[in-house]
N, C-alpha and C positions, 0 to 999 in steps of 0.2 A: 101534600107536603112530603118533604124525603123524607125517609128513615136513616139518620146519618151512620147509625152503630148498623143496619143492614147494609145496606151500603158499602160499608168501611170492610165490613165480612167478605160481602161478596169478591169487592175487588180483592181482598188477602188468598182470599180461596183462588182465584184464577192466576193470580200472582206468583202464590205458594207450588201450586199445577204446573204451569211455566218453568219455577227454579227446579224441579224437580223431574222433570224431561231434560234440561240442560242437564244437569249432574250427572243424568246417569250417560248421558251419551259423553262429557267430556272425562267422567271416572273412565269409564268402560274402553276410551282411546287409551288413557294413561295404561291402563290395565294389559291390554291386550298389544300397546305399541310400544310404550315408554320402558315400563317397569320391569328390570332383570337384560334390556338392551344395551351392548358394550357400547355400543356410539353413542358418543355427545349429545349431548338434547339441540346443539345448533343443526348436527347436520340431520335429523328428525325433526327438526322446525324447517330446513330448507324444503324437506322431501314432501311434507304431510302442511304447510302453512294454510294454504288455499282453502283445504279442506275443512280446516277448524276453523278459519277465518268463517268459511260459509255457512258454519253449524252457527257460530257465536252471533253472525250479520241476520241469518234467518231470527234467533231469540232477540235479539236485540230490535228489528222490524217488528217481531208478533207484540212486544209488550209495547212499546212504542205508540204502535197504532191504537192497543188498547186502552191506553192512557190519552190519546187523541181523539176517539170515537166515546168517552165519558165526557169530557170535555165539551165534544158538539151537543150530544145530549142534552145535558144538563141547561147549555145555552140557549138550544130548540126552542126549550120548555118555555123560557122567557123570550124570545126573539125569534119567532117561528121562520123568518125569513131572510136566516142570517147565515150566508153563504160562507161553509169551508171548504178547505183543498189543502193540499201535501203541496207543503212549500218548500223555495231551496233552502231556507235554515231546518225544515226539518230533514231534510235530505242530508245535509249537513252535520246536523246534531245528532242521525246516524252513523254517519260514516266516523265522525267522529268518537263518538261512544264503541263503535267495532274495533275501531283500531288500536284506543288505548285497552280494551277489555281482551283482545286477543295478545297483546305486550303483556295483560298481565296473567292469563292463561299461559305463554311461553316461560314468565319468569317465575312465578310459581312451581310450573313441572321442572324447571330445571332445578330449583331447589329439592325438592322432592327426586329427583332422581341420582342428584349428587348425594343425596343422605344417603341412599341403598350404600355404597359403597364409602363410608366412614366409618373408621372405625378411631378408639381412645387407644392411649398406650397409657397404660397403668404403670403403680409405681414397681411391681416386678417385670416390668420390661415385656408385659405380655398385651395382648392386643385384642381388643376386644369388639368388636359391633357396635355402633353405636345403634339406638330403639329409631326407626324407623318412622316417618310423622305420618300420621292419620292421615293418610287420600282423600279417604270418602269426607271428610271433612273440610280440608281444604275446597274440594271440587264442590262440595255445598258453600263452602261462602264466597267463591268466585264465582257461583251459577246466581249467587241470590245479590249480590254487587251488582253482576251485569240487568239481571232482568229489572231489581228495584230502581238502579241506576236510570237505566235507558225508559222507561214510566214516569218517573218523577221529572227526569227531564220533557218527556213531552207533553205533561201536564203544563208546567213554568211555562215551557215556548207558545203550546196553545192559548195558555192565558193573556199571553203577552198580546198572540194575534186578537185576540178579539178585543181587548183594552185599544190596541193602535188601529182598530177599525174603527173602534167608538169615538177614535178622537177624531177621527179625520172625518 
């Protein structure tokens, strides 16, 4: 029999591992490309898109498939000869998951980069800074969106596949 609270661990553990590779690698672009640059965040999305697109489309495949290969598993177990494959909805429900999660890795940084340079006008006419939002935070709950995101969806889809095998 399974151990569902192991189980449940395990998958958090490998999950938590995943958001936390993505972080640092989409902080460490803000950091080293975004943060204190005069240009627009559009023409640094035009220049650098491809790139994060590829970082976010890699994260979004690795959880994806790990959310797919629990799923065969689990099913093995009871239907030892029950044939999967990377179908075009999940092809799909990648490209799909990439695209809006890199829209929201773009609209995020650009919020975060228009705050560097806001500032209040107080009531003596002086001007002040405004506090700066936490990166490293941001870039953890956009890393943990995507990777929990793009799992949970291929768990649904794979459930789906083998429900509409069984029926047919």
């Amino acid at each position: 029999m399974v151990n569902i609270q192991k189980t449940n661990k395990d998958i958090t553990k490998k999950l938590v591992a995943q958001e936390g590779t993505l972080k640092r690698k989409l902080h460490s672009f803000y950091l080293t490309t975004v943060k204190n640059n005069t240009l627009p965040t559009e023409s640094i999305r035009r220049k650098y898109e491809n790139q994060i697109k590829a970082i976010i489309r890699k994260a979004v495949e690795d959880s994806y498939f790990f959310g797919s290969d629990l799923i065969e598993q689990e099913v093995k177990i009871i239907s030892p000869k029950k044939i999967f494959f990377v179908s075009g909805t999940d092809i799909q429900n990648i490209q799909d998951i990439t695209e809006k999660m890199n829209d929201t890795f773009w609209t995020t940084t650009s919020k975060l980069h228009m705050r560097e340079s806001e500032f209040i006008l107080t009531l003596d006419k002086e001007l002040i800074k405004k506090k700066e939002f936490d990166t490293e935070a941001a870039y953890i709950s956009i890393a943990a969106l995507m990777i929990f995101a793009a799992f949970n969806n291929s768990v649904i889809s794979k459930a789906r596949q083998v429900v509409n095998q069984n029926v047919q």
